[in-house]
ZALOGU-530769 format. One record per residue (C-alpha): x, y, z. Coordinates in pm, whole numbers, plus 50000, padded with zeros to 5 digits. Example, Ala and Ser with C-alpha at 12.3 -4.5 7.8 and 13.67 -1.06 7.14 Angstrom:
<rs>
<x: 51230 | y: 49550 | z: 50780>
<x: 51367 | y: 49894 | z: 50714>
</rs>
This chain:
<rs>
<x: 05178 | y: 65068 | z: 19834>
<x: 05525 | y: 64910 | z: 19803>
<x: 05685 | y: 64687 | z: 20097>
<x: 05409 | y: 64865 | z: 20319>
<x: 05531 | y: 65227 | z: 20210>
<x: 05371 | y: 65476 | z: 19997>
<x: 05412 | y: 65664 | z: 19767>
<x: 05410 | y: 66065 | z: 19816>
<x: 05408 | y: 66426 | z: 19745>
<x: 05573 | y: 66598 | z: 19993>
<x: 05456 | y: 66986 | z: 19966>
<x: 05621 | y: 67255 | z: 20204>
<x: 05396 | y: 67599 | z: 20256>
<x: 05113 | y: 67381 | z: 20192>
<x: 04776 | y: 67540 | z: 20332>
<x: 04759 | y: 67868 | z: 20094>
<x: 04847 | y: 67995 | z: 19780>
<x: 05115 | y: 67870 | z: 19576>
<x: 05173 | y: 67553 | z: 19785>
<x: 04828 | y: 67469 | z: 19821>
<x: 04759 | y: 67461 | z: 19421>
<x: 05071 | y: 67225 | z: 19418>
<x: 04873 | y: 66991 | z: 19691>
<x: 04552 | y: 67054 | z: 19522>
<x: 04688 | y: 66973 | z: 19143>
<x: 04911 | y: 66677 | z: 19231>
<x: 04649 | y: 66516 | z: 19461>
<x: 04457 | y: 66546 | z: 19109>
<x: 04685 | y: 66367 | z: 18925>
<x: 04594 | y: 66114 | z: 19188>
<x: 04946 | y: 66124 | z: 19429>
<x: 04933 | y: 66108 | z: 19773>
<x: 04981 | y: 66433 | z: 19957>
<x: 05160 | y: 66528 | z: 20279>
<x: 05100 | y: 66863 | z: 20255>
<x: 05339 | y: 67077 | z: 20527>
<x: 05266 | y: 67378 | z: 20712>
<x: 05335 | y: 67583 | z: 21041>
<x: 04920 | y: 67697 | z: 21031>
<x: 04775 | y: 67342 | z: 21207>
<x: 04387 | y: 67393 | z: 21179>
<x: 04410 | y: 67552 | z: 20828>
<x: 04616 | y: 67285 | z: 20664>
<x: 04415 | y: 67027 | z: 20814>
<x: 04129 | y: 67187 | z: 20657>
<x: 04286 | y: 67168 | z: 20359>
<x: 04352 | y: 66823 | z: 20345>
<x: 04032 | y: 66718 | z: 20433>
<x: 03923 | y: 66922 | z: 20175>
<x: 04111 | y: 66793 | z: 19893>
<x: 04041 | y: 66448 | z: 20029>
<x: 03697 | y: 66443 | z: 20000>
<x: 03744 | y: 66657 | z: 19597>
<x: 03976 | y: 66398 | z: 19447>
<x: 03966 | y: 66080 | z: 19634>
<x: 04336 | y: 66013 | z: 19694>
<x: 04474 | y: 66055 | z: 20093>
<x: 04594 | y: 66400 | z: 20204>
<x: 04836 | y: 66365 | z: 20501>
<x: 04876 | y: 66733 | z: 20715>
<x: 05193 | y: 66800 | z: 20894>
<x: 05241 | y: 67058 | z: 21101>
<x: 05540 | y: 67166 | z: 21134>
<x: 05776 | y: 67511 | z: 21182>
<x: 05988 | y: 67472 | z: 20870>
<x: 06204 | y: 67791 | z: 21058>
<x: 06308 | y: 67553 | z: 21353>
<x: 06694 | y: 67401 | z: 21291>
<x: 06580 | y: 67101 | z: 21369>
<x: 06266 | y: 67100 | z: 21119>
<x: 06439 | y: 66923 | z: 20801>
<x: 06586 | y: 66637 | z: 21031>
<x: 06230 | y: 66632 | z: 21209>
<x: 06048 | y: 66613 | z: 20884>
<x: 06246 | y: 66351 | z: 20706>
<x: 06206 | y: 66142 | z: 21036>
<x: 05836 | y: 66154 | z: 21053>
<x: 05832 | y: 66090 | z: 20667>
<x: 06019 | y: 65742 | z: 20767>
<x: 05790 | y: 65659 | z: 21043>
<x: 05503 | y: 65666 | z: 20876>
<x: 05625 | y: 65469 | z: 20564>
<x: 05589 | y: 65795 | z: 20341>
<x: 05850 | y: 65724 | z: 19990>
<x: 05859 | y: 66127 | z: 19909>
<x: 05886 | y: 66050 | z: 19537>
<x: 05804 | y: 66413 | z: 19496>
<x: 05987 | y: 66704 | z: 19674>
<x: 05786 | y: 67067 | z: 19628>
<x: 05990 | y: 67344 | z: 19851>
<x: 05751 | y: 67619 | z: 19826>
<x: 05766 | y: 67730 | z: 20181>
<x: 05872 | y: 68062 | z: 20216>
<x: 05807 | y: 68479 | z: 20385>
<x: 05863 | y: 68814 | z: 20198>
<x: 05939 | y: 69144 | z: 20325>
<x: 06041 | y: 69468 | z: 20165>
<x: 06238 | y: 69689 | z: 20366>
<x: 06591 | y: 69791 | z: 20423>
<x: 06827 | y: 69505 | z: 20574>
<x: 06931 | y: 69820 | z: 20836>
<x: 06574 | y: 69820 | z: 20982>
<x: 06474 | y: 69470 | z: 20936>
<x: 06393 | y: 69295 | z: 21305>
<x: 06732 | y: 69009 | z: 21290>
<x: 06464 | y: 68777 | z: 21416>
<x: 06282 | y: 68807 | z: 21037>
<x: 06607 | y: 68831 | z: 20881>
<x: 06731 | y: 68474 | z: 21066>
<x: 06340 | y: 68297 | z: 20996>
<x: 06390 | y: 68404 | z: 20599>
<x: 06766 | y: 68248 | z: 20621>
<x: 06632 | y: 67915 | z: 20757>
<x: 06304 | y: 67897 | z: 20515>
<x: 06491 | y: 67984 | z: 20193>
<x: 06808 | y: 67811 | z: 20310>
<x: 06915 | y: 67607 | z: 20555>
<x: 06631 | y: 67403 | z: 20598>
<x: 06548 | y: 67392 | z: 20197>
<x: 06914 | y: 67292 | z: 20164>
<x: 06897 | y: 66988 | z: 20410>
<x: 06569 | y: 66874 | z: 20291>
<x: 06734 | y: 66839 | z: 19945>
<x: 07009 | y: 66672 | z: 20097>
<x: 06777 | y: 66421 | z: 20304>
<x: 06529 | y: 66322 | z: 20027>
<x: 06737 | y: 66382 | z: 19771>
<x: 06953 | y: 66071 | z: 19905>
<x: 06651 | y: 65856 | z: 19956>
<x: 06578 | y: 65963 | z: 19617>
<x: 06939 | y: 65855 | z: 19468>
<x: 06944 | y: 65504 | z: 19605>
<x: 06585 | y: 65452 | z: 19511>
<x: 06733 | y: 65574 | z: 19090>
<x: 06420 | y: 65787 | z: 19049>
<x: 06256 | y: 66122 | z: 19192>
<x: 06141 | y: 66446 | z: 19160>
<x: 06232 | y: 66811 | z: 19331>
<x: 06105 | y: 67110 | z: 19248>
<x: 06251 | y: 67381 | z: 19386>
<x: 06075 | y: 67761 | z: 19409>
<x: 06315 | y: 68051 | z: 19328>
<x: 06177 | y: 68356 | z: 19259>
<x: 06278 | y: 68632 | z: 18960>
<x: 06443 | y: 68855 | z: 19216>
<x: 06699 | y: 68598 | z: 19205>
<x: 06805 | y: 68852 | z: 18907>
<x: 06737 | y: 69137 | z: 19123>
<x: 06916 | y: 69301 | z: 19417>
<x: 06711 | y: 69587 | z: 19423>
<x: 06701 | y: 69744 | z: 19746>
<x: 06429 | y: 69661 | z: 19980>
<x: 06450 | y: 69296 | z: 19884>
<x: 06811 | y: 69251 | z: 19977>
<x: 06794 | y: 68926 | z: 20192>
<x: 06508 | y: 68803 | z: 19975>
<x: 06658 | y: 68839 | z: 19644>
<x: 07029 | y: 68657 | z: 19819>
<x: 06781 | y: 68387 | z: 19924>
<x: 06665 | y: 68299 | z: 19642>
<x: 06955 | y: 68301 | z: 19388>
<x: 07132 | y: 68071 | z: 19617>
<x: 06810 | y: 67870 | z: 19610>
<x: 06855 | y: 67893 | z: 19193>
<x: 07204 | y: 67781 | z: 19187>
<x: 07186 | y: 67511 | z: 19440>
<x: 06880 | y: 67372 | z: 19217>
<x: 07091 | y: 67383 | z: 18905>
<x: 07402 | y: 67241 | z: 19082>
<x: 07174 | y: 66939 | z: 19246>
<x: 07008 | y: 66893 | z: 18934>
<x: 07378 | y: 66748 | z: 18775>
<x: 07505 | y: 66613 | z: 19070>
<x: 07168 | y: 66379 | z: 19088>
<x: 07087 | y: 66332 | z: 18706>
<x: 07295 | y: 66044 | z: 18638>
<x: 07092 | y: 65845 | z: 18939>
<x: 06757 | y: 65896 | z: 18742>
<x: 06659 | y: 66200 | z: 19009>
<x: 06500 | y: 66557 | z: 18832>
<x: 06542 | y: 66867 | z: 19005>
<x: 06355 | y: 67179 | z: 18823>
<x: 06389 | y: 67529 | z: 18985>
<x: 06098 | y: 67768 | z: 18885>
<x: 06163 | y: 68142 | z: 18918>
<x: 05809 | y: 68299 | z: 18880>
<x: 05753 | y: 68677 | z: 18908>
<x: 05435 | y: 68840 | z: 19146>
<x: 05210 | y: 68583 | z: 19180>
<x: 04858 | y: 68669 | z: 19287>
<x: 04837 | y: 68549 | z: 19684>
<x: 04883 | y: 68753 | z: 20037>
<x: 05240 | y: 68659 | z: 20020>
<x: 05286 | y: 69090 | z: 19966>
<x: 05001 | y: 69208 | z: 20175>
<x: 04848 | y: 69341 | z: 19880>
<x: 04468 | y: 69420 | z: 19840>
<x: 04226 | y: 69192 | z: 19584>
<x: 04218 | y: 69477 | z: 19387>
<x: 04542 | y: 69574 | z: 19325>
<x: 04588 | y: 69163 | z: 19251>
<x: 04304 | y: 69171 | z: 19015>
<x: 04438 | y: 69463 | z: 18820>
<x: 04776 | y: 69290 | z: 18834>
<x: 04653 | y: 68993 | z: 18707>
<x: 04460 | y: 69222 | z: 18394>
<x: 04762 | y: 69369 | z: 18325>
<x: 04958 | y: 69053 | z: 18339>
<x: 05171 | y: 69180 | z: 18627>
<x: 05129 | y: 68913 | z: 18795>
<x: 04997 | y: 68555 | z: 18764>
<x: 04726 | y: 68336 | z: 18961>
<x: 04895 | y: 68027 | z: 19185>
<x: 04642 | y: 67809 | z: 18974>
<x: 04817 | y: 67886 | z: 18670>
<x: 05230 | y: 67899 | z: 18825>
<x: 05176 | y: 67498 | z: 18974>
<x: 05049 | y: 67421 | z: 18682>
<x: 05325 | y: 67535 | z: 18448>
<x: 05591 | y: 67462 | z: 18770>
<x: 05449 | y: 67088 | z: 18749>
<x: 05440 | y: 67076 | z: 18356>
<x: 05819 | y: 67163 | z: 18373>
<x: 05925 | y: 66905 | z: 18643>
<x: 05716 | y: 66642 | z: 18486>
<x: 05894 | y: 66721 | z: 18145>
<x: 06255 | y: 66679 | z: 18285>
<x: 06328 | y: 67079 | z: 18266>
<x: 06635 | y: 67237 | z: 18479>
<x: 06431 | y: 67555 | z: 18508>
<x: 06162 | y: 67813 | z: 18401>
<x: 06063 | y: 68148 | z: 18411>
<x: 05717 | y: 68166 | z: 18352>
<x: 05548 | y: 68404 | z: 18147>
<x: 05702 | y: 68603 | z: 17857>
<x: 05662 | y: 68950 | z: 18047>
<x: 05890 | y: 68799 | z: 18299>
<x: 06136 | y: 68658 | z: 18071>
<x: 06216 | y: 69022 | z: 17894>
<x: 06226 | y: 69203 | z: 18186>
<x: 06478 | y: 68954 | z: 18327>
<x: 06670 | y: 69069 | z: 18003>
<x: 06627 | y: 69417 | z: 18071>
<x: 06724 | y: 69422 | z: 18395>
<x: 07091 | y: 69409 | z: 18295>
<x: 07072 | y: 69754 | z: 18140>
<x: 06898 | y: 69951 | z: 18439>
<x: 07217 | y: 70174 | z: 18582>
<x: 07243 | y: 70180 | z: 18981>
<x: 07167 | y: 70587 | z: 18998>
<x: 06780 | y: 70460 | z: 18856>
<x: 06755 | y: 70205 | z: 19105>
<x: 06837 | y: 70413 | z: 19353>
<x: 06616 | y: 70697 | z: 19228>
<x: 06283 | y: 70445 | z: 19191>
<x: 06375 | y: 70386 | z: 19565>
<x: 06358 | y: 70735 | z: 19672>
<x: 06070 | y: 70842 | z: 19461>
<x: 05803 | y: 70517 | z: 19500>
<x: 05568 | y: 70574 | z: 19750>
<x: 05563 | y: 70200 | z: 19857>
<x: 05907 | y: 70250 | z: 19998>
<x: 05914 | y: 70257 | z: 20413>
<x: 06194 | y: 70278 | z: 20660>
<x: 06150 | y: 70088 | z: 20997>
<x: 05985 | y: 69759 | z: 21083>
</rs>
């Protein structure tokens, strides 16, 4: 407690997967949590849950991150309740593969306001707090498709290289005022972020496809905690990051017509 505040962890996407081993492994390290999520019973559960495992206070927000007012909302209710976000994790996000021609606009404009607008104003919000205070963290999740406009993931891929430079921009615009900003850019990661079955994400995970959310926040955290602008995690991910420079458009285009996974429509 400081001047009746405290101190906190503010996690976005909070009650599953990725976000919820950021909660669960910072709530370790014995922060405060106010773990944010648009599922109200589940995150509650969560926090109870944690709680209870480590001790430290779990605070659940629910909240529709995809609302234009949500950033402004957020920040506000952080002030109320004398919450000093000391920690910024923007892990809230969707995913969907399909052409931008036959995506619903109403999944198209939700993506734009996760991944953007509302990521960028929270940054902008905290980050200020953060600056006057002269210390803070923000971590940032970008994704490896920020190097890859392959089609299917048009809007997705966009999102999240704007979500890589902003990070990297913010990061020098802040650094002088004591405030870190690290931007991880993981590949597949093992949760029901791609509708996939357990196993095809176990045989992922034993061909090192993809990785477990356990093992991302931990190597997301390690890399905030340690001052880093960004990371790509795992060396698999890192050379084919390198490789994707050489792949010509005609076999990108050919992969698309020829993999099964591929749909038109909704």
């Amino acid at each position: 407690m400081n001047d009746g505040k405290t101190n906190v962890a503010l996690v976005t996407g909070a009650s599953s997967g990725i976000g919820l081993e950021y909660a669960r492994q910072l709530a370790a390290k014995g922060y405060a949590v106010a773990a944010v999520s648009n599922e109200g019973e589940k995150v509650r559960e969560v926090c109870s849950r944690l709680s209870a495992e480590t001790g430290v206070p779990l605070f659940p927000v629910y909240l529709d991150l995809a609302r234009p007012e949500a950033a402004r909302e957020l920040y506000e209710l952080c002030k109320r309740n004398g919450w000093e976000v000391e920690i910024l994790v923007n892990n809230a996000g969707i995913f969907f593969f399909n052409d931008l021609t036959g995506v619903e606009d109403s999944r198209i404009v939700t993506m734009l306001r996760l991944h953007v607008e509302t990521l960028t104003l929270l940054c902008r919000y905290f980050g200020e707090a953060m600056r006057k205070r002269g210390h803070g963290y923000i971590l940032n999740m970008s994704s490896m498709s920020a190097w890859m406009p392959f089609p299917g993931i048009a809007v997705y891929a966009a999102t999240k290289s704007y979500l890589k430079t902003l990070s990297l921009a913010l990061r020098n615009e802040l650094h002088d005022a004591g405030v870190v900003v690290t931007v991880v850019c993981p590949g597949a990661v093992a949760t029901d972020l791609y509708n996939l079955s357990r196993k095809l994400q176990r045989l992922a995970l034993r061909l090192g496809i993809m990785m477990t959310p356990e093992r991302l926040a931990r190597k997301g955290l390690r890399a905030m905690f340690r001052r880093r602008r960004s990371i790509v995690p795992g060396l698999l991910n890192r050379l084919l990051i390198v490789l994707l420079f050489l792949v010509p458009d005609r076999l990108t285009r050919l992969i698309k017509r020829k993999a099964k996974f591929y749909r038109y429509g909704k």
